[in-house]
Each structure stands twice: as structure tokens, then as C-alpha cells.
N, C-alpha and C positions, 0 to 999 in steps of 0.2 A: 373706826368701824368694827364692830362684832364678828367675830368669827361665826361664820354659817357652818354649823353639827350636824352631822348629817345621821338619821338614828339609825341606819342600813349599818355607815362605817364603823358604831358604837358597836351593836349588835355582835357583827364579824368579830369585834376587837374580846368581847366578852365571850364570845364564845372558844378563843383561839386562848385564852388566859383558863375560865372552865374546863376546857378539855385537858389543858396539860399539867393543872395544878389541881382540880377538884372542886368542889363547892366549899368547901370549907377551907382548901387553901389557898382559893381565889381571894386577891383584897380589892373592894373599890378603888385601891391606888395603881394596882397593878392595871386593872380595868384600864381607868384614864389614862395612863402612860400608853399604853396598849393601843390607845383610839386618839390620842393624841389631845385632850383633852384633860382640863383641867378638875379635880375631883370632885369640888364646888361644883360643876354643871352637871358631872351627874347625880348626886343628889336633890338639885333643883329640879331635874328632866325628871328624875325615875324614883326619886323619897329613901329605897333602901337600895343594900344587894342582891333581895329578895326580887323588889318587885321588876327590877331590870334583870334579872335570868330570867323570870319569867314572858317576860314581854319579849324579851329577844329569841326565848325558844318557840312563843309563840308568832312571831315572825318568820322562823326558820319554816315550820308546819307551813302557815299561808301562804310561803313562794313556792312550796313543793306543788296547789293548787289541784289536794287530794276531791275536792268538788267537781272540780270537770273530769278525775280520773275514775270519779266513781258511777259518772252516769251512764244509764239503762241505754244501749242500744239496739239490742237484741242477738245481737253477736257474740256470747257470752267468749269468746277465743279471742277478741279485741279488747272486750270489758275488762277480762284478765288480764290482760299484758299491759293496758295501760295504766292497768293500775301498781303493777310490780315494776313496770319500769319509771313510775312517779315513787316510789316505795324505795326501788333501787336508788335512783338518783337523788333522794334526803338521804339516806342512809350514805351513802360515798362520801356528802360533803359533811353531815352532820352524824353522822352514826355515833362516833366516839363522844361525843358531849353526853347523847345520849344514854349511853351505857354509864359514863362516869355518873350522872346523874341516878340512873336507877341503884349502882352500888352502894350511893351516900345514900337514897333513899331511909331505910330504918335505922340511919344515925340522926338523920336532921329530916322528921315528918313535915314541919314548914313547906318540904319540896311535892309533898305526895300530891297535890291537887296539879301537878307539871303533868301527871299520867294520865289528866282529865280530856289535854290535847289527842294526845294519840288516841286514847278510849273514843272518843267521838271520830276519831276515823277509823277505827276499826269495826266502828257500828255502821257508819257509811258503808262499807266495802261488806260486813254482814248484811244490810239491808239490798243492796244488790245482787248477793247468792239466794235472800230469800223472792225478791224476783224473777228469779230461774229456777227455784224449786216450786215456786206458786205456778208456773209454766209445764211443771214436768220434765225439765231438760234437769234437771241436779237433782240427786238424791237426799232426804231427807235426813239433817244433822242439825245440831248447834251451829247458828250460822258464825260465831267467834270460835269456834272451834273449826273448821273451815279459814276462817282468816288466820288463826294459827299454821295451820297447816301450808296454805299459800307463801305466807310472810314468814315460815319459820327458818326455813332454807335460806334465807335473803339475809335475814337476822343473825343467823349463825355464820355465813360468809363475809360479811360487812364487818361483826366484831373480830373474826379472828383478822382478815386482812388489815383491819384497824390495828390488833393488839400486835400481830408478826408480820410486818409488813416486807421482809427479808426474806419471808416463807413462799413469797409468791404464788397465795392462796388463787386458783384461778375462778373469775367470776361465773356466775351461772349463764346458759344459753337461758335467756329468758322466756321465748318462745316455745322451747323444749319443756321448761320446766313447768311452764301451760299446760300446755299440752299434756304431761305425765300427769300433773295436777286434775286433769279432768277426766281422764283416761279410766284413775277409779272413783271418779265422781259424777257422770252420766248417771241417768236414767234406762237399763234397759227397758226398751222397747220389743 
């Protein structure tokens, strides 16, 4: 009987190999050993080592399930926070893949279309601020410059905790950081 692969365990195993050796000094052998799997399956499952990081980061994205974190409910103080704490919690378990990945970026372009995932949730979470500026509750900006600003704190917390993890970078109050985040970003009235 065939061993049942499970592509969640592949995924995990790929990403755990990515993070702590690179893209480039990740081997499809190391992959399979990794996920327990024989290297034959994964080139029959996923063709390169290309198209399996990319499947598995885009996997990583879809359980974070930035869709439901992005929608309008009129609360913009809820809309925010669930969306930093779906932001927060990809970044804690996948942050470092992430960063390794952006710093290969201008060695190995192959990977640039990987920034396609997150660009389309950063347009999600912009289309939401332009929701509340079209309202009058947000003032008028580049709605990705806005998601910079929300995400950038998170981004800069997550890598260094990533990279010094000895430093005991303390996490952000997420709430708090809402809240200040909106604090100069209202509409006076």
C-alpha cells in the first residue's frame, strides 16, 4: 500500500529547510528527508524547487485567511486589529521564510512573482482603508502607504524577534498599536 503525503507536512518540511538554509541552499533532497519523503515524489507532486516554495508559501498566506481579516464591517478599531492580529500570527510562524526569501530576492528573480501573494493582501487591507476614507472616518493617503505604516511595526518586530531571538524583543500590544495607528489617522471632524 502507498504511503499517503500529506502536502500541509511537505509544506511545514519546506519551509523549516527554506528558513534555515535559504533558497538557494535549500536541496529538494534536503526537502524530502525533511518531510519524510522520498525526492521522486516530490518532483512528481510539484515538477521543481521552484514551483514547491512557491505553492507552499502560497499555502502559508491561505491559512493565515487575510479574506475574512480584511472585511468591511464598519468598526474600523476591529477591522484593524483583526487584521494585524491575522498579520501578527503569519509573521510569528512564517516571518523568517519570509525575510530569507525577500533577501535572495535580487540574486535569484525566478522568486519575485512570491511578492505577488502578499502584494494582493496588502491591496486587500488598502482597499479596506479606502473604505473608510470614502466614509470620512480616515484621512486622505496612499492606501499602501497606510498599510505600510500599520504592518510596518509588526514587520520590524517579527524580524528582529526572528533574527535575536535571545534579545527578548517584546511583542506589540496590538490593540494599542490600533489605536495609536488611528489616533493620527482620523478624520477631524
Amino acid at each position: 500500500m502507498p504511503k499517503i503525503v500529506k502536502d500541509e507536512d511537505i509544506y511545514r518540511a519546506v519551509m523549516q529547510v527554506v528558513s534555515k538554509r535559504g533558497y538557494a541552499g535549500a536541496t529538494t533532497r534536503q526537502m524530502a528527508e525533511a518531510a519524510n519523503v522520498s525526492e521522486v515524489t516530490l518532483f512528481r507532486k510539484y515538477e521543481n524547487k521552484l514551483q514547491l516554495v512557491k505553492q507552499a508559501v502560497a499555502e502559508l498566506v491561505a491559512q493565515a485567511d487575510f479574506e475574512t481579516a480584511t472585511q468591511f464591517t464598519g468598526d474600523i478599531s476591529a477591522d484593524l486589529l483583526r487584521v494585524v492580529q491575522a498579520y501578527q500570527d503569519s509573521a510569528v510562524k512564517h516571518g523568517q521564510i519570509i525575510f530569507m526569501m525577500l533577501s535572495e530576492m535580487p540574486r535569484y528573480p525566478e522568486l519575485a512573482d512570491l511578492l505577488e501573494i502578499p502584494y494582493e493582501i496588502f491591496n486587500d487591507i488598502g482597499n479596506l482603508f479606502v473604505k473608510y476614507q470614502s466614509q470620512g472616518v480616515l484621512c486622505l493617503e496612499h492606501p499602501l502607504h497606510g498599510v505600510a505604516a500599520l504592518l510596518g511595526p509588526l514587520m520590524y518586530t517579527a524580524m528582529f524577534q526572528g533574527a535575536m531571538p535571545e534579545r527578548d524583543l517584546p511583542s506589540l500590544d496590538l490593540e494599542s498599536h490600533v489605536a495609536c495607528f488611528l489616533e493620527g489617522r482620523y478624520v477631524e471632524r
